[in-house]
C-alpha positions as CSV (number, residue, x, y, z in Angstrom):
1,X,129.4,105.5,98.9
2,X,132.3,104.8,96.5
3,X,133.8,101.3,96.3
4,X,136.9,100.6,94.2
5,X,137.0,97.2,92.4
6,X,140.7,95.6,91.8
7,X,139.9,92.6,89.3
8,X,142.3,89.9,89.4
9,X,146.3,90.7,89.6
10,X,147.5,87.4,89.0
11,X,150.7,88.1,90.5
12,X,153.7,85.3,89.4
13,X,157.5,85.7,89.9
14,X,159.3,87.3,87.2
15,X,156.5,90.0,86.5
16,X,156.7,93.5,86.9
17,X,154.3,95.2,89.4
18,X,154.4,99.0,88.6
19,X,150.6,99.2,87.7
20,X,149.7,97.7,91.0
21,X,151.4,101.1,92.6
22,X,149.5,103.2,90.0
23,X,146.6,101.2,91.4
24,X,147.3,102.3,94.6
25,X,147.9,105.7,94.1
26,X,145.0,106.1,92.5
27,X,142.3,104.5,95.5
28,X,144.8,107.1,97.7
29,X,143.9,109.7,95.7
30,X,140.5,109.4,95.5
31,X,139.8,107.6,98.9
32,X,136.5,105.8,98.5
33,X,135.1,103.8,101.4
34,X,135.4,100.6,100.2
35,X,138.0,98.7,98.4
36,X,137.0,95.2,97.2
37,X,140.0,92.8,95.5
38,X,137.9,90.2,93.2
39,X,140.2,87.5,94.3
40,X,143.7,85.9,92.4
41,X,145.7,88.2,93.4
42,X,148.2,85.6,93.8
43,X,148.8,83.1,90.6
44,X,150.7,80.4,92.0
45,X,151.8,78.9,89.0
46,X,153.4,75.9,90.8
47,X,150.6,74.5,92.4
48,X,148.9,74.6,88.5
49,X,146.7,71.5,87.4
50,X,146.8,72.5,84.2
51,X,150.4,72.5,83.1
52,X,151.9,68.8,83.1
53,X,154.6,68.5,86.3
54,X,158.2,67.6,84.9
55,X,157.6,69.7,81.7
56,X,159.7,72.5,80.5
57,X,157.3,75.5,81.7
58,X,156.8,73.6,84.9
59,X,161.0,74.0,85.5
60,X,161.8,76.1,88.2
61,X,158.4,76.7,89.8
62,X,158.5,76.5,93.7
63,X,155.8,77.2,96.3
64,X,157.6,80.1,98.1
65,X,158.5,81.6,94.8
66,X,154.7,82.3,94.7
67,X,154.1,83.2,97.5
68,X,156.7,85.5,98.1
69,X,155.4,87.3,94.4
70,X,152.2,88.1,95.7
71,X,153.3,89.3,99.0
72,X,156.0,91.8,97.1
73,X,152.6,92.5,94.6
74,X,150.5,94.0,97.4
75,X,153.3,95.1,99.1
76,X,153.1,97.5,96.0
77,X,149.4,97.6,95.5
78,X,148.8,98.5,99.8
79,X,152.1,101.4,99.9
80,X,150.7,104.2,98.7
81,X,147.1,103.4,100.6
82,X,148.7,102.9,103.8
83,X,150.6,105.9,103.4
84,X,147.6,108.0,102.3
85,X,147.2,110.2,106.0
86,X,144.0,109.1,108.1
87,X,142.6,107.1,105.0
88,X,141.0,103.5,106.8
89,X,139.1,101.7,104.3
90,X,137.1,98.5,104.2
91,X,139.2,96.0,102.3
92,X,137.1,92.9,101.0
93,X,139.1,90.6,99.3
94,X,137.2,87.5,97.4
95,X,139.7,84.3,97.0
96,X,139.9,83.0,93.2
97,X,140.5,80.2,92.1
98,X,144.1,80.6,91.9
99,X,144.1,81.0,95.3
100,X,142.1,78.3,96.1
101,X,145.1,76.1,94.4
102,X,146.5,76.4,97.9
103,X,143.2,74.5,99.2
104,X,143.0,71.9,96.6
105,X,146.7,70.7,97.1
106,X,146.4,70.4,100.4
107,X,143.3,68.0,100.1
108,X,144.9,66.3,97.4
109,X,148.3,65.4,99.2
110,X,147.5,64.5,103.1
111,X,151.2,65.0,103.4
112,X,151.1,68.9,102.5
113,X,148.2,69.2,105.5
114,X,149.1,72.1,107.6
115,X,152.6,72.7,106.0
116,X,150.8,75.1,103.4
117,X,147.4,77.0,103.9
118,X,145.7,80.4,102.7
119,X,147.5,82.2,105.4
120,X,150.7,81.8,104.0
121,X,149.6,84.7,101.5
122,X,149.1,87.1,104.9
123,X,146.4,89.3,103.4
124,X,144.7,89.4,106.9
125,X,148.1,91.2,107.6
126,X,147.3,94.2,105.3
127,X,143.6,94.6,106.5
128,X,141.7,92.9,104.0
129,X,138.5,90.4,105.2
130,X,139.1,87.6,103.5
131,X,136.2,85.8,101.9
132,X,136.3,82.1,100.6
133,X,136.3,80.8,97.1
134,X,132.9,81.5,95.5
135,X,131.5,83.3,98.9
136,X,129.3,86.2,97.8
137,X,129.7,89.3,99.6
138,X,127.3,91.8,99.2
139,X,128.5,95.7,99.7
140,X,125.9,98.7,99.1
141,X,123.6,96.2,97.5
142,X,125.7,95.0,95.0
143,X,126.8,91.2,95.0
144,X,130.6,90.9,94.6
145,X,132.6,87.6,94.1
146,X,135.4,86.1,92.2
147,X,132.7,84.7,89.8
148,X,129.0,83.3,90.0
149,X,127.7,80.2,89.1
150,X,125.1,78.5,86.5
151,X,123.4,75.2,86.7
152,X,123.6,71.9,89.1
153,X,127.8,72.0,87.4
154,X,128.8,75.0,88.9
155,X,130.1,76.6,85.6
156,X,130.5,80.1,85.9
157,X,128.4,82.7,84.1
158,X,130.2,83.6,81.3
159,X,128.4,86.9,80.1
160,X,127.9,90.4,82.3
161,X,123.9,90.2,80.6
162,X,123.3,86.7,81.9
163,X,124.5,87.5,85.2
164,X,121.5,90.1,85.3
165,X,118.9,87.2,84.0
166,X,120.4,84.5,86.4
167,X,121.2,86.0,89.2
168,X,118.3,89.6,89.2
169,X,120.9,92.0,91.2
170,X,123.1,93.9,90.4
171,X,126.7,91.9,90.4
172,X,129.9,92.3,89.8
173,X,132.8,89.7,89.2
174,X,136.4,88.7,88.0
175,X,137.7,85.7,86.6
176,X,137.3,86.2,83.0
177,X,139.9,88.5,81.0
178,X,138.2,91.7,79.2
179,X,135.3,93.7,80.7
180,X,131.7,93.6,80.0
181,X,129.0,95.5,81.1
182,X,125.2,94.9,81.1
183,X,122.3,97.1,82.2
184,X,118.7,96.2,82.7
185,X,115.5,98.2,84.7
186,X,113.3,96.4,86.8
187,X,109.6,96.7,85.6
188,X,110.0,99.5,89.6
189,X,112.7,101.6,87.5
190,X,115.5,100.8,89.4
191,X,118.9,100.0,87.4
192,X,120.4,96.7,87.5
193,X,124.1,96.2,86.6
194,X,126.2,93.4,85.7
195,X,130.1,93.7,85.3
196,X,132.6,91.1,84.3
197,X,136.3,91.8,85.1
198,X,138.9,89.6,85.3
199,X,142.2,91.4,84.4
200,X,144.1,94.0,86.0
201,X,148.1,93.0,84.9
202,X,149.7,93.7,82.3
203,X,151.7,90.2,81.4
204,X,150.5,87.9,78.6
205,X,149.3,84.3,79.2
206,X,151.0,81.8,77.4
207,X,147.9,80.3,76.4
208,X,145.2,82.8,75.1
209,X,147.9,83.1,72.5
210,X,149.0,86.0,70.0
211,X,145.0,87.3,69.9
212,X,143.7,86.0,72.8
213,X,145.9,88.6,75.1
214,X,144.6,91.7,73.0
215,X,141.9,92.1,75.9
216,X,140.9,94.8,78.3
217,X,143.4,95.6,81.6
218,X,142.0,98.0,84.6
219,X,140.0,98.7,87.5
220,X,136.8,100.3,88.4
221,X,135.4,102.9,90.4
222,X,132.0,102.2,91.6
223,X,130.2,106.1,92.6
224,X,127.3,106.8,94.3
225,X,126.9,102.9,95.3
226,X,123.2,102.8,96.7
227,X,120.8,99.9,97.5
228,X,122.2,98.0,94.2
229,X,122.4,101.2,92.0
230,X,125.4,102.9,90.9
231,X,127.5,105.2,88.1
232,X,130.7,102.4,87.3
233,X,133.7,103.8,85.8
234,X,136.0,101.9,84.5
235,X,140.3,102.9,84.3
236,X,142.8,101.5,81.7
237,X,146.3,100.4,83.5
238,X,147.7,102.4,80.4
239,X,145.2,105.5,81.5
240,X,146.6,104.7,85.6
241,X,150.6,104.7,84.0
242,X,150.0,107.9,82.1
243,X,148.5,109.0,85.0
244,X,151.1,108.3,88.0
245,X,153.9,107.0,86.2
């Protein structure tokens, strides 16, 4: 089995989303059976705790602004798979915490209760199975969600090698910008793989600054996925753009 990996897309208004279609091409190409999304595919910058409300980067920021970004993102991301002729994958799609934004302002503000809700972002619609915030899902043995979790705080685990000593399986999550990848063998022989990936767009955030944004931007292709063991190979969005552009 082959299982493509989409780490978060983080899609905003304003941003461009040409490397989501050479994302797509590229799953249509190769066709693997599963497709899993690591979750924040949608950004939704206006429901941010993080920047102060009333404050010049807050200006202009409106609910159906996002929304409507992440639809037009996998509206990209989903054309050429669902044009790619009898080609059905699973889609699994893990909800970040960016997502989950949606969730928290509606607990926050009883007046927002039913007016906005995760199905506003219809990935149902394009055939994903949408998972909850911090959900595992397991596919082909390995454990996918948006990221994992240390200690009674619920921190997430911040290194691909400690997800191997915390967690013993093979695992593979988003959240954190760059990629890292740690092996280990069980004292059986069999290979155990952890993979942090948190970044497949090509924008800068404001606040990693100047240095913090020189990190790593792709996907991966997961081949011959079996009980927990498989070959990962990861793709560049500039490799995808040279690619299909």
């Amino acid at each position: 089995m082959r299982i493509a990996v989409i780490p978060d897309t983080q899609c905003k208004p304003g941003q461009s989303y040409a490397h989501l279609f050479h994302v797509g091409k590229y799953i249509a190409e190769k066709q693997p059976e599963v497709i899993v999304h690591l979750g924040d595919h949608a950004d939704m910058p206006s429901l941010s705790s993080y920047d102060k409300r009333g404050s010049k980067c807050f200006e202009g920021r409106r609910y159906v602004k996002d929304i409507d970004a992440a639809k037009r993102g996998m509206d990209t991301l989903m054309g050429p798979i669902t044009r790619a002729k009898g080609y059905s994958p699973r889609m699994v799609m893990c909800y970040g915490n960016h997502e989950q934004r949606i969730v928290r302002a509606s607990n926050d503000q009883a007046e927002l209760d039913g007016l906005i809700n995760l199905a506003d972002l219809k990935y149902a619609d394009y055939g994903w199975q949408t998972h909850p915030f911090l959900q595992p899902v397991t596919v082909g043995g390995v454990v996918f969600a948006h990221y994992l979790v240390s200690g009674t705080m619920g921190r997430p685990i911040g290194s691909a090698a400690a997800l191997l000593s915390k967690r013993h399986q093979s695992a593979i999550v988003g959240h954190q910008q760059g990629m890292q990848i740690s092996t280990a063998v069980r004292a059986d022989g069999k290979m155990l793989t952890g993979i942090i990936a948190g970044s497949c767009y090509e924008h800068d955030e404001d606040y990693l600054g100047p240095q913090g944004n020189n990190h790593w931007r792709g996907m991966l292709m997961l081949n011959d996925v079996r009980n927990g063991e498989f070959e990962p190979m990861p793709l560049t969005l500039k490799y995808l753009k040279k690619r299909f552009a």
